[in-house]
N, C-alpha and C positions, 0 to 999 in steps of 0.2 A: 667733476662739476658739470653740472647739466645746464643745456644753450637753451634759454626760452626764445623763441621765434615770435617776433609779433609778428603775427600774419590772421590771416581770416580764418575762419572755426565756421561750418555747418554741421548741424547746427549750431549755435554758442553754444558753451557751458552751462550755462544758467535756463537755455529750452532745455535742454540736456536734465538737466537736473531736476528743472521745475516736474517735467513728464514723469519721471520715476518717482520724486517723494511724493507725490499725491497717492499713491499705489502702497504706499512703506507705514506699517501699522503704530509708527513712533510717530508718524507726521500729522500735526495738529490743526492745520488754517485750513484755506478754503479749498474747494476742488480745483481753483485756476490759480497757484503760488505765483505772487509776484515781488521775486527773489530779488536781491544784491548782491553783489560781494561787497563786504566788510570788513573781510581781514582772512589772514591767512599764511600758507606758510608751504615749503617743499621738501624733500629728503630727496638726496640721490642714492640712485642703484648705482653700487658698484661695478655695476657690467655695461650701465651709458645702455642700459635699451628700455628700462620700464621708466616713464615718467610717474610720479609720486606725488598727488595733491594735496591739502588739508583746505579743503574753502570755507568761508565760514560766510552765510550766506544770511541775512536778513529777508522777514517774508512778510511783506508790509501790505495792507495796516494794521495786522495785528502784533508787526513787532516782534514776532518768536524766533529768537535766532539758533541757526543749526550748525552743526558740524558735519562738512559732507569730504569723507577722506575718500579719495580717488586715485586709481592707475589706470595709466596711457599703454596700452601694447599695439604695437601693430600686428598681430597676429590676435587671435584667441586663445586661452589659455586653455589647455589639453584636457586638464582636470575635468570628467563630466562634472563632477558638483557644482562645478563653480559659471555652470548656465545659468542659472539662477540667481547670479550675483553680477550679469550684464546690465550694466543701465542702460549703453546703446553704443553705436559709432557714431564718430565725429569723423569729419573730411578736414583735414589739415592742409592749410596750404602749402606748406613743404614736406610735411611727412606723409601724407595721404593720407589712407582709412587707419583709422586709431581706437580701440577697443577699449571702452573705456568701463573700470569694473569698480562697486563697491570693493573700498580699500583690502578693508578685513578677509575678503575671501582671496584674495593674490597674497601668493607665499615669497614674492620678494617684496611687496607691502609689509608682509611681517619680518620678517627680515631685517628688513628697515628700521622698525619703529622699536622692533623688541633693542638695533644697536642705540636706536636715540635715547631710552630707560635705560642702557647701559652706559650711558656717557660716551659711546663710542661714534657718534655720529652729530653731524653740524647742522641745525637746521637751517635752511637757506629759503635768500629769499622771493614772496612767490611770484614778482613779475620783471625782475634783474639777473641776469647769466652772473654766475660766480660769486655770488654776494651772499654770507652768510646773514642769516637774519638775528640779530642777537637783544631782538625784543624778545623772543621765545625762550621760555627760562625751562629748565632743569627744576625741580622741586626736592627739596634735599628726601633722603626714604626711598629712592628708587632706581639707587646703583646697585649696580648687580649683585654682589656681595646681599644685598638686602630685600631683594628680588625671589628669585630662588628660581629653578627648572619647573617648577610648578605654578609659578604665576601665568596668571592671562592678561591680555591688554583690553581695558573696559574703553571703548570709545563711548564718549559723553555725545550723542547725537543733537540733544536739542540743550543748548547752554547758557549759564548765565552767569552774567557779570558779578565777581564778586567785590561785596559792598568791601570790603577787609583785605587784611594777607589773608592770599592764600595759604594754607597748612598743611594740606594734605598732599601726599605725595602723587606726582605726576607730573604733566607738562601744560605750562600756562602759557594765553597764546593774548595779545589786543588784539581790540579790531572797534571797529569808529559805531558809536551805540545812535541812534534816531536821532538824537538833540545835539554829533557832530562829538561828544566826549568822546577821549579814547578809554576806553573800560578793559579790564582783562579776566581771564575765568579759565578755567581749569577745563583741558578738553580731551585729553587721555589719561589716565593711569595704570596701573599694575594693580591686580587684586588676586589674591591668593586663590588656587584654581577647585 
């Protein structure tokens, strides 16, 4: 289980964040995003050294809300590819410099995500040490058995509240909509590769 630290963040998350999606050709608002968090959720690395985000970020006033999954390293990840998938460092107040990478391209992000579409992982929750979150649902169609070695994980980057059940397979997450409802929508899935 992973120990969240409130402690101080330079930059925040969300300068963090805001800096990179204006740069990212899925991102739709203004040149200067002024993000929230909304909702959200964690996975743990088995090995207690890669932190594992899902933020789900409102960019107001036009209200577009994203999905911005993220991992914490303290080091950089070796991979040359995965330069290209730095959003930036953060200075942590207890962990120090923290390398923080679009999710997708860190392969114990995938790791991760491909054990939570296999049932085998708890998501937890994103600002309590040890606390699973069990608002995050499972979607029936996405255990592994029905999966297959040949699926990929579609991350849903800019999302939205579905008015219905959702039906389709994958992982459905809340998070607090402009008018203060809590709404939920579908933010990962598996999709045949």
């Amino acid at each position: 289980m992973s120990t969240i630290h409130h402690t101080t963040l330079r930059p925040s998350k969300l300068e963090l964040l805001a800096q990179w999606m204006r740069a990212e050709p899925w991102y739709r608002g203004a040149m200067s995003p002024h993000l929230s968090i909304v909702g959200g959720f964690r996975l743990d690395d088995p090995d207690g050294e890669v932190g594992l985000e899902f933020l789900i970020v409102r960019d107001d006033p036009d209200g577009i809300v994203y999905l911005a999954p993220v991992s914490y390293r303290s080091a950089p990840l070796r991979d040359g590819e995965s330069e290209n998938h730095l959003i930036g460092t953060i200075e942590h107040g207890v962990l120090g410099t923290r390398y923080v990478y679009d999710g997708p391209a860190d392969p114990v992000w995938r790791s991760a995500v491909a054990a939570l579409l296999d049932g085998d992982a708890e998501p937890q929750h994103r600002s309590i040490s040890d606390t699973p979150d069990r608002t995050v649902l499972l979607v029936a169609g996405t255990a592994a058995g029905e999966i297959g070695e040949d699926t990929v994980v579609r991350v849903l980057t800019e999302i939205d509240a579905d008015a219905g059940d959702v039906t389709e397979p994958g992982v459905v997450v809340p998070w607090t909509a402009a008018d203060d409802r809590e709404v939920t929508g579908l933010v990962l899935r598996g999709v045949p590769a």
